[in-house]
C-alpha positions in Angstrom: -39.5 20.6 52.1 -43.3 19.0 51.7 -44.6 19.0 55.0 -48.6 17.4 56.7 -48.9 21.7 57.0 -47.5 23.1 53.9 -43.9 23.8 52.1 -41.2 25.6 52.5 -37.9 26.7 50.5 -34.7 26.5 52.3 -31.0 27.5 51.2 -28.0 25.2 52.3 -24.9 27.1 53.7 -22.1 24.9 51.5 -19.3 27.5 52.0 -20.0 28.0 55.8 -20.3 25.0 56.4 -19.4 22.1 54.4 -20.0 18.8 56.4 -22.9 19.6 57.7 -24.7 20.2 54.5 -22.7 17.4 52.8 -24.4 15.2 55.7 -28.0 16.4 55.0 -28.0 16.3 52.0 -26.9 12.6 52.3 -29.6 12.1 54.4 -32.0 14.1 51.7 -30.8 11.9 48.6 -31.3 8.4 50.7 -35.1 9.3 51.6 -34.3 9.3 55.7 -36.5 12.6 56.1 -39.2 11.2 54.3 -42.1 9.9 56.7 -40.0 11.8 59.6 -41.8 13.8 62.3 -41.1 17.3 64.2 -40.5 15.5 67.2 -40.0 18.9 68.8 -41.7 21.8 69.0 -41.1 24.7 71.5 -43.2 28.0 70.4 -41.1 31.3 70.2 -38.3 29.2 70.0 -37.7 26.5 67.5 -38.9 23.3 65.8 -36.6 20.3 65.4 -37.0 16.9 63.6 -34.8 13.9 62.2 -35.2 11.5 65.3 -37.8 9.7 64.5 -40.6 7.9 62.5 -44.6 8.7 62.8 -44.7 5.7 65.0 -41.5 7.5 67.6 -39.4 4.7 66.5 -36.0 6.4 66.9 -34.2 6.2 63.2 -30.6 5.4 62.9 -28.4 7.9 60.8 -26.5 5.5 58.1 -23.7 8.5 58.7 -21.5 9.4 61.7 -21.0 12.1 63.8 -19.4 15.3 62.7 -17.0 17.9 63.9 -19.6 21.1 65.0 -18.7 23.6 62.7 -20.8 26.1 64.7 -17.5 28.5 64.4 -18.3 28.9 61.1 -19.6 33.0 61.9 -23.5 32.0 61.0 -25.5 33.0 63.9 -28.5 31.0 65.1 -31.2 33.7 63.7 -34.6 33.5 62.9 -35.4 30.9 59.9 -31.9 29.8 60.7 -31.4 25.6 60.2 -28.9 24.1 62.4 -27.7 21.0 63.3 -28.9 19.1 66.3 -27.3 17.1 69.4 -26.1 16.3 72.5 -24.1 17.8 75.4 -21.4 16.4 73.2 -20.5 19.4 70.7 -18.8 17.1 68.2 -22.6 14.6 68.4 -24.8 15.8 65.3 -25.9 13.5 63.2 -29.0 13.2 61.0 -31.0 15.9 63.4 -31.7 19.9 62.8 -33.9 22.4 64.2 -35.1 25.9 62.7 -34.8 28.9 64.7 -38.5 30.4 65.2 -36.5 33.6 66.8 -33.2 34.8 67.1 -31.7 32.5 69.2 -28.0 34.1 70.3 -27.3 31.4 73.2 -26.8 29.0 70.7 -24.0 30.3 68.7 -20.7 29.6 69.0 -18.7 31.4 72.0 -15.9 29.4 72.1 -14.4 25.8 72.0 -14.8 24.7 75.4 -17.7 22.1 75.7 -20.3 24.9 76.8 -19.3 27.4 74.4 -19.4 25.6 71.2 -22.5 26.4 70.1 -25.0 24.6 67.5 -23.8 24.4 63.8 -25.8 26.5 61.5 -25.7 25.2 58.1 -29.1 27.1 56.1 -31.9 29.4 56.1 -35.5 28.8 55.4 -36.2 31.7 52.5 -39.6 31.1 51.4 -42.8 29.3 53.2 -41.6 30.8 56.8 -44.9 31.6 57.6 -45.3 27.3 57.2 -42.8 27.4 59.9 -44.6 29.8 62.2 -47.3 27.6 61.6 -45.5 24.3 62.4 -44.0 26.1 66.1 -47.3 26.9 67.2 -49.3 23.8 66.8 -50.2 22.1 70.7 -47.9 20.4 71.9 -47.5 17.4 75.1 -45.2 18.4 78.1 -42.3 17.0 75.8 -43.0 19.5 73.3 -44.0 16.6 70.7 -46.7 17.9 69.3 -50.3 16.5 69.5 -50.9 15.8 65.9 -48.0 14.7 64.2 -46.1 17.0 61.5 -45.0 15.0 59.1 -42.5 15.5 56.3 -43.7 14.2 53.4 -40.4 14.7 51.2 -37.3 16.7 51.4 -35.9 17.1 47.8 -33.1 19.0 46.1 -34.2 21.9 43.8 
């Protein structure tokens, strides 16, 4: 992933869990990352992007919601990528985040609607220090930071 702040190397999870990376990587090969912004950014915690362009116009997703696969036995650790979305556990779409920490109160629990947890689907395994970069940049009182991150291009290697 190119970012406005530098690269970084990520590793998809296709074993552990199948539909979300099939999903991204739809996303990836159809350009929807490319020109996207970390609309979120919550130091010592995580950095989340896929919702919209450098202008905020919210993007559409050309796919549809998936089944959380957050079961899957990942945990949400530090350089961890997982998928994004509402208080609906079955809602992800197009959005992920990256853990800046270990994050345990995101994994899965159980299948009631609170204990679902958030899907992980990859791990960031070179450039973190990018990352650490990216989660500490200011930010408004809705996390979006000040100066916009920008992902240049997300591309398969």
């Amino acid at each position: 992933m190119i970012t406005s702040i530098g690269s970084f190397t990520v590793e998809l999870y296709h074993h552990k869990a199948p539909k979300s990376v099939q999903q991204i990587l739809h996303h990836v090969d159809d350009g929807y990352y490319n020109g996207v912004i970390f609309h979120r950014v919550i130091k010592n915690f995580m950095v989340q992007t896929g919702a919209f362009d450098q202008q905020l116009e919210p993007l559409t997703p050309s796919t549809n919601k998936l089944q959380n696969e957050a079961d899957n036995g990942l945990k949400n650790s530090r350089g961890t990528l997982a998928m994004a979305r509402t208080a609906d556990p079955h809602s992800a779409m197009a959005q992920f985040f990256i853990n800046i920490i270990n994050n345990p109160h995101l994994d899965h629990k159980d299948k009631s609607k609170k204990g679902w947890g958030y899907a992980v689907f990859g791990k960031v395994v070179s450039g973190m220090n990018v990352v650490r970069r990216l989660s500490r940049v200011p930010t408004n009182d809705n996390n979006l930071p000040l100066k916009a991150i920008i992902i240049k291009r997300i591309s398969r290697i």
